[in-house]
Structure formats: C-alpha cells, structure tokens
N, C-alpha and C positions, 0 to 999 in steps of 0.2 A: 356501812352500806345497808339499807330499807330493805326488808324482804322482798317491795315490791318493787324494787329497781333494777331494771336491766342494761347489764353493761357488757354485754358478751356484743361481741357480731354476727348478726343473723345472717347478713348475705355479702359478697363480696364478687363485683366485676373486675374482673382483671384488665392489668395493660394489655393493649393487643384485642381486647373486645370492644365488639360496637356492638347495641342494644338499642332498637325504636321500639317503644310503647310504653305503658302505662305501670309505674310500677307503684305498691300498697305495701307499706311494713310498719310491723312496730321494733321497737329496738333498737337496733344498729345498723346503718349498712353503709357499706364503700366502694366509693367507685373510682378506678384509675385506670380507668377505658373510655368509651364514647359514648355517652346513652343520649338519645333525643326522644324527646315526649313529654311524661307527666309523673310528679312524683307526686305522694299523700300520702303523709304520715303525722302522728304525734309525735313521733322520735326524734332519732338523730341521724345527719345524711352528712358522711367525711365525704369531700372530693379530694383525691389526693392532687399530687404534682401531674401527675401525668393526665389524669381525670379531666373529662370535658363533660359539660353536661348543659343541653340546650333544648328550653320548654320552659313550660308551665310545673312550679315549685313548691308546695303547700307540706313544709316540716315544722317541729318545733322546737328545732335547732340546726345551724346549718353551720358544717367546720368544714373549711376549704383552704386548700394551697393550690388548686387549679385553677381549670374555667368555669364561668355558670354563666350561664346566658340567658335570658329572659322575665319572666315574670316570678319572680321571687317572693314568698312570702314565708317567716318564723315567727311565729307566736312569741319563742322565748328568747334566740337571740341569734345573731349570725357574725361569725369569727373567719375573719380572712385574713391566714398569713402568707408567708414565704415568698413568690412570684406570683401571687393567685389572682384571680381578675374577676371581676363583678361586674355585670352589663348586662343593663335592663332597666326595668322597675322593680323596685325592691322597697319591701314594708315589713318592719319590725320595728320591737319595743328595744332593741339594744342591739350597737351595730359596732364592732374593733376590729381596727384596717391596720395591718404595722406595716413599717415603713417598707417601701420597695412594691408595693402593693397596687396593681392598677382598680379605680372605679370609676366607670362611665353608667350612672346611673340617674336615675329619678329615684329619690330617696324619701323615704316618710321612717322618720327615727323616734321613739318616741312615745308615740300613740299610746294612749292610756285605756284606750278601748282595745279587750282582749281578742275583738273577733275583729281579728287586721285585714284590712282590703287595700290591696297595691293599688298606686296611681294608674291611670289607662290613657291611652291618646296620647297625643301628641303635646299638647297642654296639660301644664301643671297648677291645678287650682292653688294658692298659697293664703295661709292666712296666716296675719301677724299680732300677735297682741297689742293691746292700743298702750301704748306709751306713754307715762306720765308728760301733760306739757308745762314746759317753764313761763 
C-alpha cells in the first residue's frame, strides 16, 4: 500500500439514520441509512445493503449493495453487487453489475474523457461508430 493511500473509513452513517444535505470527503465513507442530497468526493462511497441514497453523486468510486438513486457520476469506477439497485443517470469509465442486481438507468460506460458528465433530460443523445459497409 502507497503512503499516499487511504484505506481506513473516515465516516460511517448508520442503519436506522437518515441524513439531507450535502456531504464532502476524501477517503472512505459508508452508508447503511438514508442520506438524500449531494455527495463530492475523489474517494470511495460504500452503500451497503441497508443503505439508500438519493441525489446528486459526484465519487471516484462508487461500491454499492443497496439503493442509489439519481444522477450518478465516478470518475474511476462503480461496482454493484448483492441486491443493490441503480436508478438514474449514471456516467463512468467502468461499470460491474452481478447477477441479481437491479439497473434502471441511462448509462454512459466508457467515456475516455476523464472529466465525466451524466446524461440529463429525458432524451438520450446516442452516437454510434460508422460501421464498415459491405
């Protein structure tokens, strides 16, 4: 491990809490309560099983077996196992769903541009690479 990595947990909502507003960390944090609002960070944001979490999302990594709801966005990568559910817009460079997994989303996977911005509205702009013709 890097001297300059951190792997401890800086903060932890418990089951049984609900939390609206705006939350800012670096590090670690987990939640397996209800928080609605706004998350920002360069870190890493566990929802566990119990964990619901619905707003506006900006991590740079997102590990979930709960709920996420809304506008989602990781820079590095977002991991959803166990029962966990994704619903929204959601924009990363790398996206692992295993099986049993709910996603009701607008998805942008991929994107080689590092400074990610989720889909908005209602419509999904789509573009496809032009395909060799026969």
């Amino acid at each position: 491990m890097s001297a300059g990595h951190k792997t401890e947990l800086n903060a932890f909502l418990a089951k049984g809490t609900n939390f609206r507003g705006e939350l800012r960390f670096s590090g670690i944090v987990r939640i397996d309560g209800i928080f609605e609002g706004k998350v920002f960070s360069d870190g890493t944001l566990v929802v566990g099983e119990t964990g619901v979490l619905k707003g506006e999302v900006h991590v740079g990594e997102l590990l979930s077996s709960g709920v996420v709801e809304g506008t989602i966005t990781a820079t590095r990568s977002i991991d959803v196992a166990g029962e966990g559910r994704l619903l929204g817009a959601v924009c990363t460079p790398s996206l692992t769903v295993a099986e049993g997994v709910l996603v009701e989303a607008q998805l942008r996977v991929g994107a080689a541009d590092p400074e990610l911005h989720p889909v908005r509205g209602s419509s999904v702009e789509r573009s496809s690479p032009d395909l060799p013709r026969k």
